[in-house]
N, C-alpha and C positions, 0 to 999 in steps of 0.2 A: 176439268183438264188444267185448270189454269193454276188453281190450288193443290194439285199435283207437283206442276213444276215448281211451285213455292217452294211446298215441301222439302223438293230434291236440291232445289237450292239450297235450302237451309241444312240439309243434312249435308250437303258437299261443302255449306262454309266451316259447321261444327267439323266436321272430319279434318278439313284442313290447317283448321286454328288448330284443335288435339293435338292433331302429328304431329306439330312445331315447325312447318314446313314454311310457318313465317318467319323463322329464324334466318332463315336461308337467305329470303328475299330483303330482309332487313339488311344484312352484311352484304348483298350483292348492293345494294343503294347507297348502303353509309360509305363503301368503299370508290364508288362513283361520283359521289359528293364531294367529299372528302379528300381525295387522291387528283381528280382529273377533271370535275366541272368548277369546284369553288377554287384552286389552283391560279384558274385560266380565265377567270369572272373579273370583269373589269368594271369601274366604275359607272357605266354607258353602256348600252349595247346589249346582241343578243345571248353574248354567255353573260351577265350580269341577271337576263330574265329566265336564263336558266338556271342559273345557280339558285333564285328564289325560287322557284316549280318545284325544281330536286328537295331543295329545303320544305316547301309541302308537302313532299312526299314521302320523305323522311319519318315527317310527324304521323301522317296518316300508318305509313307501316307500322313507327312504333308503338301507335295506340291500339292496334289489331296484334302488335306482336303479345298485348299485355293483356287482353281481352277475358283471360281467365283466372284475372285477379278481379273480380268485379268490386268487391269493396275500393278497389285504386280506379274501377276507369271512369268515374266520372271526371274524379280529378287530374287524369292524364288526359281527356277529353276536354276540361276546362284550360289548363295550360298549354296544349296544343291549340286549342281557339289562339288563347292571347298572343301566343309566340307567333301562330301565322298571320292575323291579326294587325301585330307591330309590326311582323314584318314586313309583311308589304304596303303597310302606313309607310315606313321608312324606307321601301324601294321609291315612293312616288312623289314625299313629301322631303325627305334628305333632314327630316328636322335630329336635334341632337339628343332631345329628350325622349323623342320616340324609339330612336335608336335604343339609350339606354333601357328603355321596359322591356324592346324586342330580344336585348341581350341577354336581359336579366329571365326573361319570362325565358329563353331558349337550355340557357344555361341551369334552374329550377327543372325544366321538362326531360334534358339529358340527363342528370342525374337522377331525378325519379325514374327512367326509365333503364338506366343503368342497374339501380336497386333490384329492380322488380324482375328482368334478365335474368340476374343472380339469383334469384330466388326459384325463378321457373326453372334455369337449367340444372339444379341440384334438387327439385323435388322427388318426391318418389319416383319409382322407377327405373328401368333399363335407359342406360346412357346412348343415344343415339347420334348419329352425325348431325344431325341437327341441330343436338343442344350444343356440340364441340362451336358449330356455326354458331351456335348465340354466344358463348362464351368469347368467342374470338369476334363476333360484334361489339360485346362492352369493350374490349380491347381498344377498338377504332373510336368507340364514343369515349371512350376518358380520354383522345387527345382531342375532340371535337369538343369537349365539356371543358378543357384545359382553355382551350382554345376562346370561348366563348368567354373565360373570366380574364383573361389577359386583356380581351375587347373593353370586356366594362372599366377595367385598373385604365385600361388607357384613355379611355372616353374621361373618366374623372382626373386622370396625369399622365398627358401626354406625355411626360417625360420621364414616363417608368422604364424607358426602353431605351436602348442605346441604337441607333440602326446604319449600318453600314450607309454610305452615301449613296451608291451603288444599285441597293437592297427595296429600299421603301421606295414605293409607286404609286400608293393609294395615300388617300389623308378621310375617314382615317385606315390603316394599313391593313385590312381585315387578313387577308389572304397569307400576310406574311408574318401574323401574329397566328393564325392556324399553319400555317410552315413550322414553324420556333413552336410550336405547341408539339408536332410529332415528332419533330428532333429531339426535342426533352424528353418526353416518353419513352423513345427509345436510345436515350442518351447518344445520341449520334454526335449531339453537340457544335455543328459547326462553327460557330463564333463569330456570325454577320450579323447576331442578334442578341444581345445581352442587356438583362435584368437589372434593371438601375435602382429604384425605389426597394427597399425593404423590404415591402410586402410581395413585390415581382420576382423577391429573391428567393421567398418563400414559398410561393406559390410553385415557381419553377423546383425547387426543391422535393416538394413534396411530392408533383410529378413525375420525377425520374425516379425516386422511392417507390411509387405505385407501378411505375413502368418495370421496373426491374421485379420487384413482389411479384406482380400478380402473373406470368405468363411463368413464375418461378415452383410460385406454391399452391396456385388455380388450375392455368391452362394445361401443368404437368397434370397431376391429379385429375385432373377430367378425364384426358387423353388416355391415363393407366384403366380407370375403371372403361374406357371405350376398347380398347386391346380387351380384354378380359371378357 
């Protein structure tokens, strides 16, 4: 009986990794993250230990959304460790160094996991809503990855940043360097937050280059073979 339901387990988790039906739940969390709990995350307090939960949960979807690259998941398994790891070393401990691994190790894990996205949503086969959903999750994760390297430029030079008086409320500013990371992306640009350091200039550059590119000559292209 018992080996039974194993079974059906396991045939109900294959079946639902296959369908990509983790795409889905990946873009419903990155845009909850993302949008409305790291926003609203304060230094102290219970959205601060929310926004770390969300952030493990994040990792765990995305290493389940990758699950059929097996050559990649140990190492999306390994980097998820360390990112969740630092991170909540650096929810409890506030130290600076920890910080940096946490950022660096999150920022390595969204990018590989950005990669591997791409890869699963153009492999063979019929184009489903699904994959549109994965597609339009790397969409969220390149300003959340943007976002994560602006952290570390500033952990090493606070004064990569120019920031309205106004604006900054954290030290250091996490929430409003992931703000100025989706403005750029989507070159929205407001101008309470501007790129001081060279490499800040660059980085921001290249981001509004990828934001504009990819939802131009990807998200289009997906979306045509999903009509069809």
């Amino acid at each position: 009986m018992i080996g039974q339901h194993v079974t059906r387990a396991r045939h109900g988790w294959h079946q639902w990794v296959d369908s990509d039906h983790g795409l889905a739940a990946l873009l419903f969390f990155l845009v909850l993250y993302g949008f409305i709990i790291y926003p609203l995350a304060g230094e102290n307090g219970k959205t601060d230990t929310l926004a770390a939960s969300s952030f493990s949960i994040v990792l765990l979807l995305g290493v389940l959304a990758t699950t059929q690259h097996k050559g990649a998941r140990m190492g999306m398994v390994a980097l998820a460790g360390i990112a969740f790891t630092s991170h909540w070393l650096h929810f409890f401990m506030r130290e600076h160094v920890v910080h940096v691994i946490a950022a660096a190790a999150a920022a390595l894990f969204f990018g590989f996991l950005s990669i591997l996205i791409i890869a699963r949503v153009f492999r063979s086969g019929g184009i489903t809503i699904y994959r549109v959903y994965g597609a339009i999750a790397v969409y969220v994760l390149f300003g959340i990855l943007w976002g994560e390297f602006y952290i570390l430029l500033y952990l090493f030079e606070p004064s990569a940043f120019y920031f309205d008086p106004a604006t900054q409320s954290g030290e250091p500013p996490i929430s409003e360097l992931i703000y100025f990371s989706f403005t750029t992306l989507t070159t929205l640009g407001v101008g309470d937050i501007l790129p001081v350091h060279p490499m800040a200039r660059s980085l921001t550059t290249l981001e509004a280059l990828v934001g504009q590119l990819y939802p131009a000559v990807l998200l289009a292209r997906l979306v045509t073979l999903y009509q069809k």
